[in-house]
C-alpha positions as a Python dict, from the first residue, in 0.01 Angstrom:
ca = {
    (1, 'X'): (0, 0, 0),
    (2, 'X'): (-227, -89, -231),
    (3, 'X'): (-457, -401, -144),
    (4, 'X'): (-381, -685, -269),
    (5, 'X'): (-599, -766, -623),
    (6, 'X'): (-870, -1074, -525),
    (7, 'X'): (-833, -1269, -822),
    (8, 'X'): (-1162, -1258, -1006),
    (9, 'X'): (-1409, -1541, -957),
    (10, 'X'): (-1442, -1760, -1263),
    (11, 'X'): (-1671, -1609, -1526),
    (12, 'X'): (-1962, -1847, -1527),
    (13, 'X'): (-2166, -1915, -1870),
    (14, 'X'): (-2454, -1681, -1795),
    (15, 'X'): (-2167, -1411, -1690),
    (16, 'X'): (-2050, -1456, -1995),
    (17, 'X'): (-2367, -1394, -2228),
    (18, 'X'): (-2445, -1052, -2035),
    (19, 'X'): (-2127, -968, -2097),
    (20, 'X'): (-2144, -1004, -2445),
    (21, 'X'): (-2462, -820, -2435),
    (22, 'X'): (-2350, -499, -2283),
    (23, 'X'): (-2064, -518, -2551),
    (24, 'X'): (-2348, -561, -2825),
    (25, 'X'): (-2518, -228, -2731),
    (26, 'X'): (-2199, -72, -2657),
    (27, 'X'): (-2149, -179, -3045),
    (28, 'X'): (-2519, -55, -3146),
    (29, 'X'): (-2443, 304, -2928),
    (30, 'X'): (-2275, 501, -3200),
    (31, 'X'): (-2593, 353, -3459),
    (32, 'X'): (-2826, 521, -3240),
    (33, 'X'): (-2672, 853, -3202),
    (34, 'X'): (-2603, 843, -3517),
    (35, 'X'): (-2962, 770, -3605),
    (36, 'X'): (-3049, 1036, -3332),
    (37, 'X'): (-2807, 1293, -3502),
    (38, 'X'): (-2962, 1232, -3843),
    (39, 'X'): (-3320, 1302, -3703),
    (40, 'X'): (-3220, 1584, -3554),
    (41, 'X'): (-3057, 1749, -3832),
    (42, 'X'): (-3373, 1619, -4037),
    (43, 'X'): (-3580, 1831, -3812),
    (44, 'X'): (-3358, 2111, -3796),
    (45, 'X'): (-3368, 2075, -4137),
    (46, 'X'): (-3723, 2075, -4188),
    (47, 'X'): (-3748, 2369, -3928),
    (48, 'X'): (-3543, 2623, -4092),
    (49, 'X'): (-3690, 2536, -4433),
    (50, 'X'): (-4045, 2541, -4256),
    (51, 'X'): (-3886, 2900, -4138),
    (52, 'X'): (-3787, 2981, -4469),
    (53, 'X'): (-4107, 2884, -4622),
    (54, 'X'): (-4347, 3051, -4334),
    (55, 'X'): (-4109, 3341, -4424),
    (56, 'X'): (-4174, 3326, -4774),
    (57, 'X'): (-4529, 3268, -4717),
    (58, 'X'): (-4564, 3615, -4471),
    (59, 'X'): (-4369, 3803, -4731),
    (60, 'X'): (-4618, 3733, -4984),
    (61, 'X'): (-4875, 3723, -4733),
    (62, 'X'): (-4790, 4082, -4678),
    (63, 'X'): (-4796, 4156, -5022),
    (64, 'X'): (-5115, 4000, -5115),
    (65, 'X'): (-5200, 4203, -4734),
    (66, 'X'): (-5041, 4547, -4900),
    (67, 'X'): (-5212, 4474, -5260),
    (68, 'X'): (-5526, 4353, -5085),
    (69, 'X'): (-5516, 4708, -4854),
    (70, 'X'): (-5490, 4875, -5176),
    (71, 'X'): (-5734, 4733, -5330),
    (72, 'X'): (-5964, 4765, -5050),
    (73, 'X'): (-5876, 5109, -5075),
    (74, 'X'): (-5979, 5150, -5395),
    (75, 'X'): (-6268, 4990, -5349),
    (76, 'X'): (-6392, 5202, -5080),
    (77, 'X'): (-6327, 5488, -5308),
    (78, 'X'): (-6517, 5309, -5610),
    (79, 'X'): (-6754, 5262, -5311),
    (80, 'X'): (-6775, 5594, -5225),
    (81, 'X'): (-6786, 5740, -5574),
    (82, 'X'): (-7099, 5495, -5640),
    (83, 'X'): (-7255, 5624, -5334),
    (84, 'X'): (-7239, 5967, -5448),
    (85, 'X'): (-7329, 5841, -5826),
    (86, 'X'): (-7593, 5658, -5623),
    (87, 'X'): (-7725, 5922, -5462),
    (88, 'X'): (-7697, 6201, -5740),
    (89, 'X'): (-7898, 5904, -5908),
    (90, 'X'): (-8139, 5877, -5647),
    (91, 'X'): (-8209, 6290, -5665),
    (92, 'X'): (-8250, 6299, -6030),
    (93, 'X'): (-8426, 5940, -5971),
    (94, 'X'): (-8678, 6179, -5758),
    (95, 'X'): (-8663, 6471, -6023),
    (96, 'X'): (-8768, 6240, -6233),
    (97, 'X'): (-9061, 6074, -6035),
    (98, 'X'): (-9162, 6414, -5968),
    (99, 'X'): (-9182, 6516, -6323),
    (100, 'X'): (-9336, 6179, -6426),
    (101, 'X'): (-9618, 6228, -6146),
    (102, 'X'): (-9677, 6560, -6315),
    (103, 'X'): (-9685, 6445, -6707),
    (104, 'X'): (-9912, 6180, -6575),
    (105, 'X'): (-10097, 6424, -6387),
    (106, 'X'): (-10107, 6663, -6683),
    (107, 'X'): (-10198, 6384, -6905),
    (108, 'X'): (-10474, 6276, -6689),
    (109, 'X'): (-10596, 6598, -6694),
    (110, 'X'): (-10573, 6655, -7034),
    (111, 'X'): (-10732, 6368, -7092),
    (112, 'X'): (-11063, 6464, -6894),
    (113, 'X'): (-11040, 6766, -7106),
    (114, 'X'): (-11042, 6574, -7420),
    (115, 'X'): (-11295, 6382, -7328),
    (116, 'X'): (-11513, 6635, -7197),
    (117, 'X'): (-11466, 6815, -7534),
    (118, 'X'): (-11495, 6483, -7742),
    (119, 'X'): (-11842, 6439, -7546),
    (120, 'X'): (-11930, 6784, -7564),
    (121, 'X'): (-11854, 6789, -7920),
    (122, 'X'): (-12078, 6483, -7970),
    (123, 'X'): (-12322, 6637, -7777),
    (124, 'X'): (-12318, 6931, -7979),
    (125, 'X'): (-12339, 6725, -8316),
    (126, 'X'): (-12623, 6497, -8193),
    (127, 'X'): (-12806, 6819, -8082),
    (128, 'X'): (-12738, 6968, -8445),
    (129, 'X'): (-12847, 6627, -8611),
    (130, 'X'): (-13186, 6574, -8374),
    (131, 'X'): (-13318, 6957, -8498),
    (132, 'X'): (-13220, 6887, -8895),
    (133, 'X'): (-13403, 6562, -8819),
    (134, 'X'): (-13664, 6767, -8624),
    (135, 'X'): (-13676, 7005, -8948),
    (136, 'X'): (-13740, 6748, -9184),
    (137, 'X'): (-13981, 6610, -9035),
    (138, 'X'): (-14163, 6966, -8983),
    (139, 'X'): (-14128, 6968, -9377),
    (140, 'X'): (-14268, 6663, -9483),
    (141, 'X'): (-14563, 6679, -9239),
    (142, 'X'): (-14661, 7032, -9265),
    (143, 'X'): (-14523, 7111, -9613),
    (144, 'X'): (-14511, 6770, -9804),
    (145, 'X'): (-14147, 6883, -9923),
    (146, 'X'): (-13979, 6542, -9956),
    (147, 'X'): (-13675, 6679, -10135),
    (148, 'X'): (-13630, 6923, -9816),
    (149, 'X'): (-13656, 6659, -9586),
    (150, 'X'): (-13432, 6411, -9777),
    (151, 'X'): (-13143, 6656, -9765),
    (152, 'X'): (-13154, 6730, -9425),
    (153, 'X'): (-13137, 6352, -9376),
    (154, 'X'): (-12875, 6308, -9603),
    (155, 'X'): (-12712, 6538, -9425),
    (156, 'X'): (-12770, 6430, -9073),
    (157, 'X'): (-12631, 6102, -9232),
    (158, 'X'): (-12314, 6248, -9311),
    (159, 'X'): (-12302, 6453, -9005),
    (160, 'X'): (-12309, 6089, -8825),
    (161, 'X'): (-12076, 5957, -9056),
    (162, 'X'): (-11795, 6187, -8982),
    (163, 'X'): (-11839, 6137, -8634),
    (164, 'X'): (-11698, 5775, -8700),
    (165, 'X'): (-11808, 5608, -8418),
    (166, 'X'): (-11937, 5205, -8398),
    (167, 'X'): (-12167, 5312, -8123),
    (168, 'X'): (-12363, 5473, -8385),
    (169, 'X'): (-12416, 5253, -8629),
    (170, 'X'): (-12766, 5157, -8514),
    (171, 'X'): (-12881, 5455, -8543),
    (172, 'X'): (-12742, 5537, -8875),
    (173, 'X'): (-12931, 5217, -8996),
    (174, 'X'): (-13253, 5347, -8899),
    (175, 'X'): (-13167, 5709, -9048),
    (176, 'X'): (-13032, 5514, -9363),
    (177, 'X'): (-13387, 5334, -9374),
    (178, 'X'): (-13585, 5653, -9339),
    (179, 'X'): (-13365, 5790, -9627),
    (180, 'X'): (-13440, 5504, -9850),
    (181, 'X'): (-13806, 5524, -9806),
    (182, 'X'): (-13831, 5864, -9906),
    (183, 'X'): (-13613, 5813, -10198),
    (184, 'X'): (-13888, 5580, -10328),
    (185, 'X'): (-14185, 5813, -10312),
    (186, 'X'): (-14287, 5990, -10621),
    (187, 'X'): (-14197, 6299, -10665),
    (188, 'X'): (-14488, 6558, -10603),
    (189, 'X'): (-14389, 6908, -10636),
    (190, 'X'): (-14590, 7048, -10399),
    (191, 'X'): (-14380, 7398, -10376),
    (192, 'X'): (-14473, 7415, -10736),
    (193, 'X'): (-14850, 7306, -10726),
    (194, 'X'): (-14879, 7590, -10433),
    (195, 'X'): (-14676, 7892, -10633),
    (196, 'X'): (-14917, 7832, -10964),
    (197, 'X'): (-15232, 7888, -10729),
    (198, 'X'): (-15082, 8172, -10622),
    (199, 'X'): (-15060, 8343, -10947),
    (200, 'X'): (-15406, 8229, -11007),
    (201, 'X'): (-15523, 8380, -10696),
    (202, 'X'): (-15302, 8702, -10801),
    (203, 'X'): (-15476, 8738, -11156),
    (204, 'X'): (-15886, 8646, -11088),
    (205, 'X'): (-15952, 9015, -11071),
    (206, 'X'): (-15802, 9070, -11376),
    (207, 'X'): (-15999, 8809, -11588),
    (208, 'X'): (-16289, 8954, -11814),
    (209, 'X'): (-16608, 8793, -11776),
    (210, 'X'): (-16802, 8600, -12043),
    (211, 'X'): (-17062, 8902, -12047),
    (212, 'X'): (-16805, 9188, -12104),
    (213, 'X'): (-16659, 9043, -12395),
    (214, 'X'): (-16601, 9282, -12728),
    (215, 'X'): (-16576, 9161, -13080),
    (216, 'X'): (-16232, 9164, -13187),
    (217, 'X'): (-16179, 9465, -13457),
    (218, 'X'): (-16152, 9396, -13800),
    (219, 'X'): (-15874, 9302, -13957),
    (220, 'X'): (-15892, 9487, -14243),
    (221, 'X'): (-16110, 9812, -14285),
    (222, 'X'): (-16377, 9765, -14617),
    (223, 'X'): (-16289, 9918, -14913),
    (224, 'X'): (-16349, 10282, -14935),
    (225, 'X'): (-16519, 10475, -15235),
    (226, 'X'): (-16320, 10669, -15420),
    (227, 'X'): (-16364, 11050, -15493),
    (228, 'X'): (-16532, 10966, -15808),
    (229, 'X'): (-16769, 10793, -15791),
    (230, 'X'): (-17097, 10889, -15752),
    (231, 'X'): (-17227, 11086, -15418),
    (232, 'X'): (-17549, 10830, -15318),
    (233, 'X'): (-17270, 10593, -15370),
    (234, 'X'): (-17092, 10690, -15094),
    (235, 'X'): (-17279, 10840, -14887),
    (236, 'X'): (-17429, 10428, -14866),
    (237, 'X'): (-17081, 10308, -14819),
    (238, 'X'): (-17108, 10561, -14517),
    (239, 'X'): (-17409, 10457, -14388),
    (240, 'X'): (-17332, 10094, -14408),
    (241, 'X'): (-17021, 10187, -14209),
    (242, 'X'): (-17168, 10299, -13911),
    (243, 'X'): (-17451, 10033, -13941),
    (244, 'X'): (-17199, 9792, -13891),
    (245, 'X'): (-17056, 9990, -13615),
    (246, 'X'): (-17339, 9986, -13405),
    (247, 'X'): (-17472, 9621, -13469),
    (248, 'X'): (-17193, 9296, -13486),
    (249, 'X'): (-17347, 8980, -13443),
    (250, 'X'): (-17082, 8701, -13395),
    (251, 'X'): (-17040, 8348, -13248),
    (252, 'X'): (-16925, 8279, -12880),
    (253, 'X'): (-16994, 7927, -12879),
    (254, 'X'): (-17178, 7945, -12562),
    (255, 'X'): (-17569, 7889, -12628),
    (256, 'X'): (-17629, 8087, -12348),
    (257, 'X'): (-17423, 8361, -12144),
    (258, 'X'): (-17521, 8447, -11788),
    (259, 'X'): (-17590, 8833, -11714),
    (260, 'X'): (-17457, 8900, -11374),
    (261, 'X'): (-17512, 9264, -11187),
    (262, 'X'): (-17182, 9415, -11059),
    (263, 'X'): (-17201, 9335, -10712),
    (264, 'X'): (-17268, 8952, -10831),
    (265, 'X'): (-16975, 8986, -11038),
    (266, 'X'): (-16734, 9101, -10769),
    (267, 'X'): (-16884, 8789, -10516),
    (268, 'X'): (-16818, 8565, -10848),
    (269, 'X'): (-16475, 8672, -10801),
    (270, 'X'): (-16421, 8619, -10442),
    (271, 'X'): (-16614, 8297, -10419),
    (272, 'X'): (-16381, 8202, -10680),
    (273, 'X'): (-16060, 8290, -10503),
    (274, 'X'): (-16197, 8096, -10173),
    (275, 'X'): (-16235, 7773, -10439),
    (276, 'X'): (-15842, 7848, -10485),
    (277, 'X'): (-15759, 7891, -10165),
    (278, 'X'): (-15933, 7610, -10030),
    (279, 'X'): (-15706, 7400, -10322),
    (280, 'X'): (-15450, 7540, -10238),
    (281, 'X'): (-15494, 7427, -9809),
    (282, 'X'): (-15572, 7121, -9942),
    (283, 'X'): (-15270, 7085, -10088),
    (284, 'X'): (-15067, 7166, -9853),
    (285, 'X'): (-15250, 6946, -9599),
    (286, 'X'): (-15156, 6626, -9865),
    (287, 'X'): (-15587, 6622, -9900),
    (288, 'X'): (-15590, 6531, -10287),
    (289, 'X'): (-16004, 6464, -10295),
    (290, 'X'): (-16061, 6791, -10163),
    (291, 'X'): (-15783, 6958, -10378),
    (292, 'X'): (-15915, 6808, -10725),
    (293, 'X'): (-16285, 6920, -10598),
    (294, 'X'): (-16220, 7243, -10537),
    (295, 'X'): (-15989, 7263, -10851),
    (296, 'X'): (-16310, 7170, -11055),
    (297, 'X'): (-16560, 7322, -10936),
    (298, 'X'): (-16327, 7674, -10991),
    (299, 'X'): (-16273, 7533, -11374),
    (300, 'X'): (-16648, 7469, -11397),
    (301, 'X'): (-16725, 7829, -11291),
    (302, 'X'): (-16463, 7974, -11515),
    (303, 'X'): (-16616, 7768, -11827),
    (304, 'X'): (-16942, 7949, -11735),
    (305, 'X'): (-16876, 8285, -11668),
    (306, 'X'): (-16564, 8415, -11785),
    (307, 'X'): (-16457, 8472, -12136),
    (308, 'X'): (-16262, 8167, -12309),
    (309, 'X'): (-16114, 8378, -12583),
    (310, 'X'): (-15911, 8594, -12375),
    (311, 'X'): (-15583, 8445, -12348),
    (312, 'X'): (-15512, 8475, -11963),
    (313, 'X'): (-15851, 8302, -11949),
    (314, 'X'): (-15759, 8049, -12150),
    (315, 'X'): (-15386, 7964, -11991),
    (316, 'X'): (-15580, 8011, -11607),
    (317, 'X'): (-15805, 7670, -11771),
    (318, 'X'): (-15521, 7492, -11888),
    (319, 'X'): (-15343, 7523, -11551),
    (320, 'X'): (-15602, 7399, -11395),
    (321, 'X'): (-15665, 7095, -11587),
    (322, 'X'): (-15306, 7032, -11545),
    (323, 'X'): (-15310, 7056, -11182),
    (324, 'X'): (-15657, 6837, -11187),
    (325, 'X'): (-15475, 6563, -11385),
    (326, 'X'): (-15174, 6542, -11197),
    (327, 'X'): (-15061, 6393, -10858),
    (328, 'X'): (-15110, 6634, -10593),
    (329, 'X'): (-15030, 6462, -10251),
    (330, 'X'): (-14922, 6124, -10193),
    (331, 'X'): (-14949, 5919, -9839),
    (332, 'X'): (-14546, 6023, -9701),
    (333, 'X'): (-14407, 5811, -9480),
    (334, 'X'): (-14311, 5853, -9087),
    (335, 'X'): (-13946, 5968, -9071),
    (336, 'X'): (-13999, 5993, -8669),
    (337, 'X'): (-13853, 5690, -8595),
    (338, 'X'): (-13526, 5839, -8664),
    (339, 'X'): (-13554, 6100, -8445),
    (340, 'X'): (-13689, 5888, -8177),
    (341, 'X'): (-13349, 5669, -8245),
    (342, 'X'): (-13137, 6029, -8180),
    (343, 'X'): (-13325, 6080, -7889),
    (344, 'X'): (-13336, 5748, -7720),
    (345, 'X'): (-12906, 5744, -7823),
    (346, 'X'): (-12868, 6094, -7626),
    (347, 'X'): (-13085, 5944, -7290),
    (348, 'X'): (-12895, 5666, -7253),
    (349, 'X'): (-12547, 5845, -7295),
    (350, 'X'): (-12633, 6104, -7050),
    (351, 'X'): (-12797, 5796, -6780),
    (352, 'X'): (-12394, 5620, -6893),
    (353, 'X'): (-12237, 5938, -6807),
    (354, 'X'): (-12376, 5998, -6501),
}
């Protein structure tokens, strides 16, 4: 049987207010699982769309992935075909460096060669210009030829001027004052002076002396008798004839005329061809005191002894006192110092070369 029901004790106060507690969160139960319900569908939520978006993001990671594989692929072959390209650029790179070390090679070389020709060719010309400088001077010292000697200057001159090289300048200068200096001597024609000696030389034995000169013939025979007249008249006009003939009397204009046996005559001739000869050394040998001397005392003699009518007589005289009155050397100047200049130029190039 069922036990009897103890009446419940009297709900105190306190009782009471615990009571209406528990009912309170009783009340506030279904606001918390509700709450708790709404956060976990909020996260479940959130998780499948974090799902869906982590889904998303591996899908397109796996496409960027796939496009990015692709690309790498493409790459390596871009790689690869640069390598190659690289390399097929590195060999012709080498070629190349190969045939540019040769072409400078060859252009060093050929560049010794030109300058070993260029100096050989200047040697060659500054060799050619010191012995036309060399041959002037031999002229105008041993000669007295100025106008020789000035155009082998002028030459050498031009020879240097081709050349066209600063470096020479200085030495042009001094050939260019040597050239004017010998421009300003008067002229003396001393080829000349020598080649009319000469012919005087050539024609002494041919000159007549004063002794063997002849009367000239008449110019016109006398008149003869004719066949009528009378016989002592003609046989004077004979005799008068040959009278005449034998005996001519006529004026020389010398008061006296030497007499000179042959052999005297023949030294006469000689001593007169040394007085021309000696002229003519001291021509050459630029000695006019001695020239003019000798060239008188030959004029003297041929005043004296030789006939002045004859007419190579005559023209041998007025040579003479041509050559007498005129300028027969003159002091020429020093052209060494040019050739000193080409000389000095050639030592120091060969001491620079060396």
């Amino acid at each position: 049987m069922p036990e009897p029901i103890e009446p419940s004790p009297p709900v105190t106060e306190p009782a009471a207010g615990a009571a209406s507690a528990g009912l309170g969160r009783l009340r506030r139960m279904p606001r918390v699982t509700a709450l708790v319900l709404l956060l976990f569908i909020l996260l479940g939520w959130q998780w499948w769309d974090s799902r869906n978006r982590i889904a998303d993001l591996q899908q397109e990671l796996g496409k960027k992935l796939a496009g990015a594989d692709r690309l790498n692929q493409e790459s390596r072959l871009v790689a690869t075909q640069s390598q190659e390209a690289v390399r097929e650029m590195q060999v012709k790179l080498g070629i190349l460096e190969n045939q540019l070390t040769e072409f400078q090679n060859q252009q060093v070389a050929l560049e010794t060669l030109y300058q070993e020709l260029s100096r050989n060719r200047d040697e060659s010309a500054l060799a050619e210009i010191e012995q036309v400088l060399l041959l002037a001077g031999q002229q105008l010292q041993l000669a007295g030829n100025v106008k020789a000697a000035l155009i082998a200057m002028e030459a050498a001159d031009t020879r240097l001027q081709r050349m066209n090289k600063p470096q020479l300048a200085p030495l042009r200068k001094v050939l260019i004052h040597d050239i004017e200096r010998l421009k300003a001597q008067p002229a003396v024609d001393t080829v000349g002076i020598v080649a009319r000696l000469d012919n005087l030389l050539a024609e002494v034995d041919g000159w007549p002396l004063a002794m063997e000169s002849r009367p000239a013939p008449q110019s016109r025979p006398p008149r003869k008798p004719d066949a009528q007249e009378a016989v002592w008249r003609r046989l004077a006009w004979e005799t008068w004839l040959e009278f005449k003939q034998l005996l001519r009397i006529e004026n020389t204009g010398k008061p006296d005329i030497p007499l000179l046996a042959p052999e005297q005559g023949f030294f006469l001739r000689e001593n007169l061809k040394l007085r021309l000869l000696s002229a003519r050394i001291a021509v050459l040998a630029r000695d006019d005191t001695s020239a003019k001397t000798d060239l008188e005392a030959a004029r003297r003699w041929m005043d004296r002894y030789y006939d002045g009518k004859d007419k190579a007589v005559a023209a041998a005289r007025e040579t003479l006192r041509r050559l007498q009155e005129s300028t027969l050397s003159v002091e020429l100047p020093d052209i060494s110092a040019s050739l000193d200049a080409v000389r000095q130029y050639k030592l120091g190039r060969d001491r620079s070369g060396r």
